[in-house]
C-alpha positions, 0 to 999 in steps of 0.5 A: 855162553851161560850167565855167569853164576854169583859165587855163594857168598856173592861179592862183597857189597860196598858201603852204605851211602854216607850218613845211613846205617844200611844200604838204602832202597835201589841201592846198588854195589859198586863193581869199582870203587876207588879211593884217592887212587894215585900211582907214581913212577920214577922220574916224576911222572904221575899216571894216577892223581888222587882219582875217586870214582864209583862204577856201578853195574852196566857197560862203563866207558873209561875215556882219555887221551894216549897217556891219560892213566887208562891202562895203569888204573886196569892194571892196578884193577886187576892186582897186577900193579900196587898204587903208590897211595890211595884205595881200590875195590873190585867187586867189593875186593881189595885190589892190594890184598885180593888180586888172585881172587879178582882176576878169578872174577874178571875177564881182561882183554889187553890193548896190544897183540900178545896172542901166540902165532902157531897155536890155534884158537880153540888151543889158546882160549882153551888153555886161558880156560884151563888156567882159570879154573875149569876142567880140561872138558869143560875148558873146550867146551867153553872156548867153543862156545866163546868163539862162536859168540865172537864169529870165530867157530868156524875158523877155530882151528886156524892158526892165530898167526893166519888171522887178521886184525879183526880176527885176533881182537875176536880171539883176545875178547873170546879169551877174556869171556871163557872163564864165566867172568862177573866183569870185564875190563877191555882196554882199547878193544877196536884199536887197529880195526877199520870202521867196520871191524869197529863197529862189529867189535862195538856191537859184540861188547853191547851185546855181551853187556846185554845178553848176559849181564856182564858188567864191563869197563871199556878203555877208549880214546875214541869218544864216538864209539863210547857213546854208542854203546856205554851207560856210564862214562868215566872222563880221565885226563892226565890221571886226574878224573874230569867227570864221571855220569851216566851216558844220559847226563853226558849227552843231555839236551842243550839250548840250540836247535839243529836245521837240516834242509835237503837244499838251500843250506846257504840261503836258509843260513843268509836269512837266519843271521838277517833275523838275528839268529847267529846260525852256525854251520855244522855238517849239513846242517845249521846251529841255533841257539835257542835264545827265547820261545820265539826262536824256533817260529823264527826258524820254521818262518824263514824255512817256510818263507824261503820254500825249502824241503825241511827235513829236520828240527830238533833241539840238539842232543850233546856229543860226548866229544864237546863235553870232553873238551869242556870239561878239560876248558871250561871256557870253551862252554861259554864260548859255545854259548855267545857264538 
């Protein structure tokens, strides 16, 4: 597949930070930029509230639990839906006033199977081809090559009603890429899959952000996957935004330290807490809480003193998972920190 081609006046760029008169140096168009989003619907209910956030250029995760707002603020991406209030760009377009045009420039593969079961693949991606734009040739020449980038070409002309799971989520990403899109909006794109279906999907989505250049925003409620391959993340919990960073910041390293022994868990945990550590049990390994520059000549004593085979020491990284659940709680970080 080819890098996409910017169109000839490229896309809008957003504007200049607050309080300059320009665009300061590596200063980087947003490809989303929302405004005090909200979206309601009858009966109540709020699926956006006042949401603001900025994405730039790269591979974004947009996480939250079932009902958190993920696939309404796709839609409301992508024209398809007019918020109740508030502002929304993509790709320097207004999703109020621009709709058509943004879905020319995006790619969207949807959560649920809305693939039609007696037509082939190359018929299907073909047509989605032929609908955004290109000419009857080229259209099959880019379903072929979308489908061989997501390892269907082989069993292109298989009906899609004869596919497994796996398979169909192949077809619904090849469909999203054969119209060239600047951006790509996958919502809940491993759903359904087993662990190896979801890490093949995972590393297609990687490579697709890498290899050509594409900018995605991927939808999951799935905390691991999206740390395994994302540069941003966008934290949203019942359509109010609970943080938006970069993947580094998410995962910075914390004050504990990470003991990991091939044997003697039990022990080397008894020895600790008789030194005053607090160990915590973890996996198969033990947590410490760094609580002066003694700590870890305190842990490597006890490991040397008991003669157990260390096999890791290292101060631990944060998962993604424990930042979601203290940024909803803010009282679970300082729990954290005192046990």
């Amino acid at each position: 597949m080819t890098t996409p081609v910017p169109l000839e006046s490229g896309p809008p760029q957003a504007g200049p930070p607050p309080g300059g008169t320009g665009p300061g140096p590596g200063f980087v168009a947003a490809v989303i930029e929302t405004s005090a989003l909200t979206q309601r619907y009858p009966g109540a209910v709020t699926a956006l509230d006042q949401l603001s956030v900025r994405v730039g250029p790269g591979i974004t995760g947009l996480v939250g639990a079932n009902g958190a707002g993920k696939s309404t603020l796709i839609k409301i991406l992508l024209g398809l839906l007019t918020p109740t209030s508030g502002r929304v760009a993509v790709l320097g377009l207004d999703c109020a006033r621009d709709g058509e045009r943004i879905r020319a420039r995006c790619g969207y593969m949807p959560e649920h199977d809305c693939l039609p079961p007696d037509v082939t693949a190359t018929e299907f991606v073909t047509h989605l081809g032929r609908m955004s734009g290109l000419p009857p040739t080229a259209a099959k020449e880019r379903a072929a090559e979308s489908l061989r980038h997501v390892g269907l070409y082989e069993e292109r002309y298989r009906q899609i009603g004869t596919y497994s799971t796996g398979m169909k989520q192949r077809v619904k990403l090849a469909q999203a890429l054969v119209g060239d899109p600047q951006l790509l909006l996958l919502d809940e794109p491993t759903i359904g899959l087993d662990p190896a279906g979801r890490a093949a999907m995972l590393d297609l989505v990687s490579r697709i952000g890498t290899e050509f250049g594409i900018s995605i925003l991927v939808s999951s409620h799935l905390l691991g996957e999206i740390e395994q391959i994302c540069d941003h993340l966008v934290v949203i919990d019942s359509g109010r935004l609970l943080r938006s960073d970069s993947m580094t910041s998410f995962t910075q390293v914390s004050q504990v330290l990470l003991i990991e022994v091939d044997e003697g868990t039990a022990e080397l945990e008894a020895e600790l807490a008789a030194r005053g550590l607090r160990p915590r049990p973890q996996e198969r390994a033990l947590l410490v809480q760094i609580v002066s520059a003694e700590t870890c000549d305190l842990v490597r004593d006890a490991v040397a003193d008991l003669g157990l085979p260390l096999n890791r020491l290292e101060q631990r990284r944060r998962r993604v998972e424990e930042l979601f659940r203290d940024d909803a709680d803010p009282s679970a970080a300082e729990k954290e920190g005192a046990a």
